[in-house]
N, C-alpha and C positions, 0 to 999 in steps of 0.2 A: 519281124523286128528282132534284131539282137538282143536285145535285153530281155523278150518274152520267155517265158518256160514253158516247158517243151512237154508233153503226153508222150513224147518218142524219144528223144536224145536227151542223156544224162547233162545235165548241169549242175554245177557249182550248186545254182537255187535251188536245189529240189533234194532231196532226201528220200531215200525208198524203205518205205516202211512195208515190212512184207504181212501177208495175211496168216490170221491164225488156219490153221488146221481144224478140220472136225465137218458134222456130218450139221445139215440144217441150216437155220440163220442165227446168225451169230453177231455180236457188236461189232464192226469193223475195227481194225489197228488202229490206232489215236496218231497224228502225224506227229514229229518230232518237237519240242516244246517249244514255243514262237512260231511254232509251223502253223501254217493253214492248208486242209486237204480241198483239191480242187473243186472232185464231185460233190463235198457238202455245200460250198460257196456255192457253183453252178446250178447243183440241186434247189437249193433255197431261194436262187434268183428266179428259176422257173415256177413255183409259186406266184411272182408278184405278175408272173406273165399269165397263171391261169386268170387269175383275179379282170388281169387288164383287154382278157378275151373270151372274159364268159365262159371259162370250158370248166368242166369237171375241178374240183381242186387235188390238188396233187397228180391230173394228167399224164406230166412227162416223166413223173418218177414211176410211176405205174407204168408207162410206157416203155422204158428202160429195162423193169424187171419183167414183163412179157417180154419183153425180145431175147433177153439174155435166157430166161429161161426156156423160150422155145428154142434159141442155138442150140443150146443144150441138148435138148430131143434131137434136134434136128445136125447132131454131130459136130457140129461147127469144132475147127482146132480152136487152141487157145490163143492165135493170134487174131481168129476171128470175132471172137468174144470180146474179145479186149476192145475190137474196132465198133462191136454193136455196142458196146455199152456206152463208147464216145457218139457215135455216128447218133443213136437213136437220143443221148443227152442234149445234144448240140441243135440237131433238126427242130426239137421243140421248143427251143429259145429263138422263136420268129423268125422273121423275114433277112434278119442281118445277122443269124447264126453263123451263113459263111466267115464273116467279117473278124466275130470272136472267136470262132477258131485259127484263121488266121495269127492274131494277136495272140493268143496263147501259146501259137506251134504246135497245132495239133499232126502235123505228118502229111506229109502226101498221099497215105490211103485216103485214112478218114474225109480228108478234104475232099478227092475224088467220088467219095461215098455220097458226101453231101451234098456235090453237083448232080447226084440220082436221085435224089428223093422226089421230085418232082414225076421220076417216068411210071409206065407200068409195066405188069411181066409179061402183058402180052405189045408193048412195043410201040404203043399206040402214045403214048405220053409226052408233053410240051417238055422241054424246047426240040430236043433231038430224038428222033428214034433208034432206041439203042439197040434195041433187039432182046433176045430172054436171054443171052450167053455172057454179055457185057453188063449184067445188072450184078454187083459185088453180093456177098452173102449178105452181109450188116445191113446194105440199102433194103434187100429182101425184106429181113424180120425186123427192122426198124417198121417198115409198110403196116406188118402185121402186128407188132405192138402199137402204132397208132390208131389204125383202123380198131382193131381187134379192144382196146380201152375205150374208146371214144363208143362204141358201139354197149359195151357192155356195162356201163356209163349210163345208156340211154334208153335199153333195153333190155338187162338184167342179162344174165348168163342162157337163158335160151337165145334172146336174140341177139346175143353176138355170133352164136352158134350158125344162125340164118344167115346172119348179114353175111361174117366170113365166106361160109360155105358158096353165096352168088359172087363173091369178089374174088375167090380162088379160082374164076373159071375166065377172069381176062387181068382184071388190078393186080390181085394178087398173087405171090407165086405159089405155084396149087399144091405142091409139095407139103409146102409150109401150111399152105390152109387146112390141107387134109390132118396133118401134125396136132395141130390146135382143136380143131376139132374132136381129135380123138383123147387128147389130154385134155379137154374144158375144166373137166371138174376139179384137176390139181393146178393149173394154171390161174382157172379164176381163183382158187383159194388164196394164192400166191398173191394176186395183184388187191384181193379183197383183207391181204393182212392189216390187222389195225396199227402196228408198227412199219408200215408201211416204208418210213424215211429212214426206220435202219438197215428193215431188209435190200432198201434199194444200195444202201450204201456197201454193204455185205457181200453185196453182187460184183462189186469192182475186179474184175479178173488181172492177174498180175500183183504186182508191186502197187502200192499204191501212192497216186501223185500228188506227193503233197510239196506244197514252200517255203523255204525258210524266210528272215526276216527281209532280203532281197527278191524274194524271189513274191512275199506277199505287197511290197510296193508294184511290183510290178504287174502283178494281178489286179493289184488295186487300180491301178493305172489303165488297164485295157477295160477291166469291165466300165472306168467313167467313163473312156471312149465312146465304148459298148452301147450301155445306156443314154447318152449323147444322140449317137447315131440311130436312136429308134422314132426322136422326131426332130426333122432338120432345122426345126426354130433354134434346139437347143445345141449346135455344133460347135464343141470347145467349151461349153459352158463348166461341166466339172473341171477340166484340168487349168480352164482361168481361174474357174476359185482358189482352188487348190494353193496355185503359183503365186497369187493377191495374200493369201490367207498366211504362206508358209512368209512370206516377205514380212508381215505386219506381227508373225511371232518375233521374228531375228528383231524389229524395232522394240518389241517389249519384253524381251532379254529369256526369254523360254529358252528349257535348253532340251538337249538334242533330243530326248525321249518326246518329250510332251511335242515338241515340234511334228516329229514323225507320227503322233501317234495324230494330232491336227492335218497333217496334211492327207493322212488316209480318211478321215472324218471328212476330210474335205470333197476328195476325190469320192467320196462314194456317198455323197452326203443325197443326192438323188437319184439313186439305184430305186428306189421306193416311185417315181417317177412311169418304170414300166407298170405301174397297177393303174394307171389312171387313162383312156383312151384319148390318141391324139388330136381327136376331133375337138376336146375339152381345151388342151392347148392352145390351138390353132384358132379360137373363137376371138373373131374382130370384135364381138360389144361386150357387154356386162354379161357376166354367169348368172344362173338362177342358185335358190340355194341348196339343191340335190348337188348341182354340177360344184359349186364351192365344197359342199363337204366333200366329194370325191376330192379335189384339189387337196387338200386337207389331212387327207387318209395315204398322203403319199409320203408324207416321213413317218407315221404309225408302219406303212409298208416296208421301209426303208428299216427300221429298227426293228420289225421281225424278221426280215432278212438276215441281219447279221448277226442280232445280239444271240443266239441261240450258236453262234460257232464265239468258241471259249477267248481264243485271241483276241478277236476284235471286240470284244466285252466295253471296251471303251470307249472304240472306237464308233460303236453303236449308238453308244450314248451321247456324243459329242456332236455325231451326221446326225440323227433324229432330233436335236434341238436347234436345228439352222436357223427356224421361223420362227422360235421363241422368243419373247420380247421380257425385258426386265420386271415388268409392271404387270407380266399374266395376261397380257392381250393378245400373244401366239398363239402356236396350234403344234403339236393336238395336243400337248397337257396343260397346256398356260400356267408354263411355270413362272415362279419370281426369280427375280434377282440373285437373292442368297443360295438357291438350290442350280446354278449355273455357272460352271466350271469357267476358267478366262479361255480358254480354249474353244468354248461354247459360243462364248461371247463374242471372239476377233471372227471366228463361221461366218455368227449371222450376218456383223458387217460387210463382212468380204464376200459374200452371195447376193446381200442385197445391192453393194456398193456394184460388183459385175456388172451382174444384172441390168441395173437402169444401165449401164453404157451398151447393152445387147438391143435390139430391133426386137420388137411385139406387135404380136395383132395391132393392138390399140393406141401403142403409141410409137415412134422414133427411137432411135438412143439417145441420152441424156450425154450432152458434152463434162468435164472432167467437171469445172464448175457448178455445174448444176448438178452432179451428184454430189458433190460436197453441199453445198445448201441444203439437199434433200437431205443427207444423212445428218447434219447438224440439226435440223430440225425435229429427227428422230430422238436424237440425244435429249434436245432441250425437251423434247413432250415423256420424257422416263424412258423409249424403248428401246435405246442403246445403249452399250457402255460407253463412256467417252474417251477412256484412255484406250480402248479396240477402235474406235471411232476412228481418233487422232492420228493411231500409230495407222489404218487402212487409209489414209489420207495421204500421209503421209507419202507413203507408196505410189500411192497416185502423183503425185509431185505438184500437188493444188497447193494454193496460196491460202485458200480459205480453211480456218483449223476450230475443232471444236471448243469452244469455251466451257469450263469447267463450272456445273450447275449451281453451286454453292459462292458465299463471296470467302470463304476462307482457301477456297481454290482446290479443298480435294477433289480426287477423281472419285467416280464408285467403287473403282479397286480400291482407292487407298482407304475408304470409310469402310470394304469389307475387311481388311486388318487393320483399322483401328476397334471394329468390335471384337475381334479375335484375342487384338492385346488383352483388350479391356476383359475378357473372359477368362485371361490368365492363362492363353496359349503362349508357348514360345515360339521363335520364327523358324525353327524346324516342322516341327507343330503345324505353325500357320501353310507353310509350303503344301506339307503332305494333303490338307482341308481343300487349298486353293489349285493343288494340280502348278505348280508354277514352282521356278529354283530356288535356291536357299536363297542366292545373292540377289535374286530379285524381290523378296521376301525385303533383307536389307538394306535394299536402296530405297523402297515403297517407307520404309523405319523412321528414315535418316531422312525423307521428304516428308512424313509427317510432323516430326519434331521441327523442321523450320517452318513450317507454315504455319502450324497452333501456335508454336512462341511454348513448349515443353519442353521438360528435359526427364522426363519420366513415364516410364508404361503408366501411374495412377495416374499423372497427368493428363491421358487421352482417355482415359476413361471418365476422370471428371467433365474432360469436354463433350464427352458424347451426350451424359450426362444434361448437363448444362442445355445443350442442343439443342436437345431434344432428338437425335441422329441414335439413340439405343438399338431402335428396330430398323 
């Protein structure tokens, strides 16, 4: 794709931050500020991939730093470094690894690498037999950092020792087994460090490839493909949201920050999604309630994925509240209402509103209609907001629109800046609390004052007051 960022050619999006100097493991370079560094986002995705395959946790980052550090032994130049440390990040992100690399622009080695992981060194290996002369170095020690952690994982450092040593004599390249073998004990200390996610990142050989604010849409944008593409119920599901969700900001006047910052919440709002097995997806009847909580644990998944990379801090926090509901009947925190940003709020409608129009095990797609009904329904029972409701309706281009739950006609937005007034914030103030612009702050003002029949910030406080609408 043109627009993707590249592991090999210089673009615009990317910034090269070079590595410090010095002997040991060290904190890696910090990417440029609004940057996001690749291998920590990629890194952190492969987590929700242990989780969603039962393996070892932190697997592939362990697996990364045995390969690079057996290259190492094992002479490798520093363009071959560079390609294990891709080849062997990328192989461990499943079955459509190829795919993500592709969309990123990982180069035509790497890519060619990853069409090897599948052989062995003695030739014998599905699909093609390559031979031992045609297996690239990366695919080699990528072999024996997976083998070689999965093993030692399983069997403590003597038995990786074993396992290697029988796998060096057809799997593996014996070269490299015999390498490993003979360095176990600095190697496994290596992959047994307790900082394990620094050293892995420490290891990046080169420049290192981070994104700037283009270049992190655009990563944001492959990895919801990304995750999309691991189970085919959900094909296009992030980037409809996304595109549903960024339309029903422009209707309630968000400006360009808090939009961009929603429409990446949107796009990667189930990235958290690779921790739960597709089999749980795919199920025609009712879940039991192990399988719901796994359901459940995939925006907990979803917001340690991201919220630990500093940029998307926000963004974390906006994708992990998609399934939260106003009234605390969501998941996983059951939050309310007041503790849920409007960016939060147009999410959850614009995923749930998708959604019914997408095919499921267990039911149809719901026509435009009947997802309006459904999501009004949501409104009226407290779990929606109705002016994110109205405005994702909106969009939709249905006739059916949410009616405002009170008979004095506020929205929930506008009853959360009338208690703001009332607390003696100003509408600078109120913006900064609510994540939302000045000028929409002042329209939200100037629509409460004609509908109470006020002409004063005491006056909305006495209404609340009155109300009973304080809390």
């Amino acid at each position: 794709m043109s627009t993707a960022p590249s592991l090999y050619r210089s673009r615009p999006a990317f910034t090269q931050s070079p590595q410090r100097p010095g002997r040991g493991v060290e904190r890696a370079a910090a990417p440029a500020p609004g940057g996001v560094r690749l291998a920590e986002l990629l890194g952190r995705l492969s987590l929700a991939f242990d989780v969603a395959n039962h393996a070892p946790y932190g697997r592939a980052v362990r697996s990364v730093v045995l390969a690079v550090e057996l290259g190492r032994r094992a002479g490798a130049t520093a363009e071959e470094l560079h390609d294990t440390f891709w080849v062997s990040l990328l192989g461990n992100l499943g079955c459509t690894s190829l795919e993500l690399a592709e969309i990123v622009g990982a180069g035509p080695r790497i890519l060619s690498a990853l069409t090897q992981l599948s052989e062995r060194w003695d030739g014998q290996g599905p699909p093609l037999p390559l031979g031992i002369e045609a297996l690239a170095l990366p695919t080699r020690l990528a072999h024996v950092g997976h083998v070689g952690v999965i093993a030692h994982a399983q069997h403590g450092r003597d038995g990786a020792v074993a396992l290697v040593r029988r796998a060096a004599a057809d799997e593996l390249d014996t070269r490299l087994g015999h390498l490993f073998i003979e360095g176990n004990e600095e190697l496994s200390a290596a992959i047994e460090d307790p900082e394990i996610f620094d050293r892995f990142l420490s290891l990046e050989p080169g420049s290192i490839a981070c994104a700037d604010e283009n270049g992190v849409d655009a990563v944001a944008r492959a990895l919801a493909i990304f995750a999309d593409l691991k189970c085919p119920l959900f094909l296009g599901h992030s980037t409809g949201v996304a595109a549903l969700a960024e339309r029903a900001a422009g209707e309630l006047g968000l400006d360009a920050d808090a939009t961009r910052t929603l429409r990446r919440a949107a796009l990667l709002h189930d990235i958290g999604r690779l921790g739960v097995p597709n089999d749980i997806w795919m199920r025609p009847g009712p879940l039991d309630w192990g399988e719901m909580e796994r359901v459940r644990l995939h925006a907990y998944y979803t917001e340690r994925v991201l919220a630990p990379i500093g940029v998307l801090g926000s963004v974390a926090e906006i994708a992990a509240a998609a399934h939260e509901r106003l009234d605390g009947s969501g998941y996983t925190q059951s939050r309310i209402g007041r503790s849920l940003v409007q960016a939060a709020r147009i999410l959850a409608v614009a995923d749930m509103a998708f959604a019914m129009g997408e095919p499921r095990p267990h039911r149809p797609p719901l026509d435009r209609d009947a997802i309006a009904r459904e999501i009004a329904a949501e409104v009226t029972a407290g779990h929606l907001d109705a002016s994110a409701a109205d405005a994702v309706l909106a969009c939709l281009g249905v006739q059916i629109r949410v009616v405002p739950r009170n008979e004095h006609g506020l929205s929930e937005r506008e009853l959360e800046v009338c208690r703001l007034i009332a607390r003696g914030k100003m509408n600078k103030e109120i913006a900064e609390v609510l994540g939302i612009s000045l000028r929409t702050v002042q329209n939200h003002v100037a629509h409460i004052f004609d509908k109470l029949g006020v002409h004063s910030r005491s006056g909305v406080a006495v209404w609340l007051v009155e109300s009973d609408f304080v809390q």
